[in-house]
C-alpha positions in Angstrom: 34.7 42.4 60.4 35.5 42.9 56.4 35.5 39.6 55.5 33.6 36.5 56.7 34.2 33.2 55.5 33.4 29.0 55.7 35.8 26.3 55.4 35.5 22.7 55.2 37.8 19.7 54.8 38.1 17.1 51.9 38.4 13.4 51.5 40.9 14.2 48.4 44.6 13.1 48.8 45.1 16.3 46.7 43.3 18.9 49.1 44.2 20.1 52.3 41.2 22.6 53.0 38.6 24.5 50.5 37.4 27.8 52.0 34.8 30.5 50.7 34.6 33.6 51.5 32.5 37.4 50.9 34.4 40.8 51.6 32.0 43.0 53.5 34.6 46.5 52.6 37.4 47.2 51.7 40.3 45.5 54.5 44.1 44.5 54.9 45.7 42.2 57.6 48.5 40.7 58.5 49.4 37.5 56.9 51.2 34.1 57.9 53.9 32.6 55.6 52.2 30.0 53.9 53.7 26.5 52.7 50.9 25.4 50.5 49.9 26.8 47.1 46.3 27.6 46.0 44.0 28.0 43.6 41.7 31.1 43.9 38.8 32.2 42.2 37.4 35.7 42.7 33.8 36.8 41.4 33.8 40.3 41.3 30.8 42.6 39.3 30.0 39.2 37.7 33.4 38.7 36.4 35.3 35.6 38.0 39.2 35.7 38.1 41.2 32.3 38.1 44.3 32.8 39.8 47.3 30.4 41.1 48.7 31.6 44.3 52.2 30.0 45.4 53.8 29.5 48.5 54.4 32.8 50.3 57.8 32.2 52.4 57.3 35.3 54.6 54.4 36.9 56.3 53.1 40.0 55.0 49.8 41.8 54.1 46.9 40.4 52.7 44.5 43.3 51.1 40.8 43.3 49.4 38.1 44.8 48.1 34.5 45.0 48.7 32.0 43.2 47.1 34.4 40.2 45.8 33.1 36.1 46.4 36.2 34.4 46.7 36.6 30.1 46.5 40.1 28.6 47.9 41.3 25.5 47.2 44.7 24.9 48.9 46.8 21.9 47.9 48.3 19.3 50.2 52.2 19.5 50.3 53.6 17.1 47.7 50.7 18.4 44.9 51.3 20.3 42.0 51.1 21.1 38.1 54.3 19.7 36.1 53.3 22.3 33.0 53.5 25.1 36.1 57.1 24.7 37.5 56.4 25.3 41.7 59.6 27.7 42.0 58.4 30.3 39.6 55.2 30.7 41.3 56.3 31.8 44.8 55.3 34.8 46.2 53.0 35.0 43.2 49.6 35.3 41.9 49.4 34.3 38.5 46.0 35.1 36.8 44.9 32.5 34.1 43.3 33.1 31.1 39.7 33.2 30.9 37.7 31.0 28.3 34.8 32.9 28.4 32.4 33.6 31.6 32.3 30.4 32.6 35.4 28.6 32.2 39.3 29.1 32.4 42.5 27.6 29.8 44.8 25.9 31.9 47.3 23.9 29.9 45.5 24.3 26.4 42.3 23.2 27.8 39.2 25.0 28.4 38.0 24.1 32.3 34.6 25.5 34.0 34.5 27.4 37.4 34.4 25.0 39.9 32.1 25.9 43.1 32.6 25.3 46.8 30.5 22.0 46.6 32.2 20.2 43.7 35.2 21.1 44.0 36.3 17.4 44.6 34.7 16.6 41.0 37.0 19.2 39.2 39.8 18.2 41.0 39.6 14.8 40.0 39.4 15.8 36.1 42.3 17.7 36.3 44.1 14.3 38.2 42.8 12.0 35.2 44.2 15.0 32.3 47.7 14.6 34.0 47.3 18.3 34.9 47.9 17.5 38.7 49.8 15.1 40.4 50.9 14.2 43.6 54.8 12.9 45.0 54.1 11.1 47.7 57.4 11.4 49.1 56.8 14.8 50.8 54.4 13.5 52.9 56.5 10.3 54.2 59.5 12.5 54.1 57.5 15.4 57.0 56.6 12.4 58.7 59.5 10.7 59.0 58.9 7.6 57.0 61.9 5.6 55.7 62.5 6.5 52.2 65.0 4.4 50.9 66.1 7.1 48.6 69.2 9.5 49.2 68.7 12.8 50.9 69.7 14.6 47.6 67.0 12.8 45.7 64.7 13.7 48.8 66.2 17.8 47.8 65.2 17.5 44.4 61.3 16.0 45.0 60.9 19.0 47.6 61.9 21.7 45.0 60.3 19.7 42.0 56.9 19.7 43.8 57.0 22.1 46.9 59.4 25.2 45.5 61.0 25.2 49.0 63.0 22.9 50.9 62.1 20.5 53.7 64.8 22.4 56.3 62.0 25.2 55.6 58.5 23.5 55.6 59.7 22.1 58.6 60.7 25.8 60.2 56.9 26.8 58.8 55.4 24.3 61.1 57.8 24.5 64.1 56.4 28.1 64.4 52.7 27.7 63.7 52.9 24.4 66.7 54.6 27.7 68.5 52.3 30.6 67.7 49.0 27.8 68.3 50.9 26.7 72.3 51.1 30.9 72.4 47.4 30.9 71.9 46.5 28.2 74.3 48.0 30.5 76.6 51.4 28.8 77.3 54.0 30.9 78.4 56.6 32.2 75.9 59.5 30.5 77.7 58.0 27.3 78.0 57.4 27.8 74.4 60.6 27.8 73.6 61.3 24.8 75.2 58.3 22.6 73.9 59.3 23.5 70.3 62.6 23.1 70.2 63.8 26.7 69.9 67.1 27.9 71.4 65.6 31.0 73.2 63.4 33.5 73.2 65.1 36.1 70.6 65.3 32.6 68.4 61.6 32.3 68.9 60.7 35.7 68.3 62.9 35.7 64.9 60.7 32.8 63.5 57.8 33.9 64.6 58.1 37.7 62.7 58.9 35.6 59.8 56.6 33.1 59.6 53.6 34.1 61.7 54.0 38.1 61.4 54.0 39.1 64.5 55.9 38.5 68.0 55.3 35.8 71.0 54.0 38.6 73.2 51.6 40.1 70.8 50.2 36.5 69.7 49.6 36.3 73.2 47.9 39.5 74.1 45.4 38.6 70.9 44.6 35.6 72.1 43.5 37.0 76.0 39.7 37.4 76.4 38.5 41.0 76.1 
């Protein structure tokens, strides 16, 4: 293994998980699609880089290096930085600019490092400077909460805070419920009918996209060795 890593949940309405992590060598893998964003912070030689990392909308490869401490903080769906317009960050990393070797600007402000215990603390500054904010409409809309507003307006929050659509989130999660049945050990075809899918070539489709890799071979990596 190349990289090892802890992850823990948070009482924030703003966070959905905050993970750390060490890279043991030098490693690549294959990647999910992600829905959320993040921010990532990776201490390398002493040297910590700030980074914001959109929504990836197709699998791919993740890659690293070794010797690198890395701190994720990934944001609920429905979170996000008006100054930072969501659509322009997809399928990006963009580094911000240091402040020194503790701290980071982020919208003309100087902001410390945050570490994997309070991260809740400088999460909550960044809620009180208007820096992040939260539409509570992408929640109720995923769960199917009466809206009262008009599925355009509905559109427009989606792009506004997510950067994708909710036709797509909802495609995202439709094949991770897939690729988790898959790992349970469910049959592919059975599969296909617990999530909705039209048949197995449709599966397999969403799954390359989303997950990276087919129904059988999610299935051969999840059999004991």
């Amino acid at each position: 293994m190349t990289i090892i890593s802890e992850e823990r949940l948070s009482d924030s309405p703003y966070i959905e998980t905050i993970t750390r992590g060490w890279t043991l060598s030098d490693g690549s893998t294959i990647r999910p699609a992600e829905s959320h964003w993040h921010m990532v912070f990776v201490k390398l030689n002493g040297y910590i880089r700030p980074l914001v990392v959109g929504a990836l909308p197709t699998s791919g490869i993740a890659a690293w290096g070794e010797g690198a401490e890395i701190l994720w903080i990934k944001f609920k769906l429905g979170t996000f930085m008006p100054h930072l317009p969501v659509k322009g960050l997809l399928n990006k990393e963009t580094l911000l600019p240091g402040a020194g070797s503790h701290a980071f600007w982020l919208k003309g402000s100087a902001w410390q490092f945050p570490d994997y215990d309070n991260v809740e603390t400088f999460i909550n500054r960044l809620v009180r400077n208007d820096v992040l904010v939260r539409d509570p409409v992408i929640e109720d809309a995923l769960q199917d909460h009466p809206l009262g507003i008009s599925p355009r307006t509905v559109r427009q929050r989606f792009l506004r805070a997510t950067g994708l659509t909710q036709n797509y989130i909802r495609q995202f999660q439709r094949a991770h419920r897939a690729a988790a049945l898959l790992r349970q050990g469910v049959p592919i075809l059975d599969t296909v009918y617990e999530t909705g899918y039209f048949d197995q070539p449709h599966l397999t489709r969403s799954l390359k996209q989303f997950i990276g890799h087919t129904p059988a071979q999610i299935a051969r990596m999840s059999e004991p060795e």
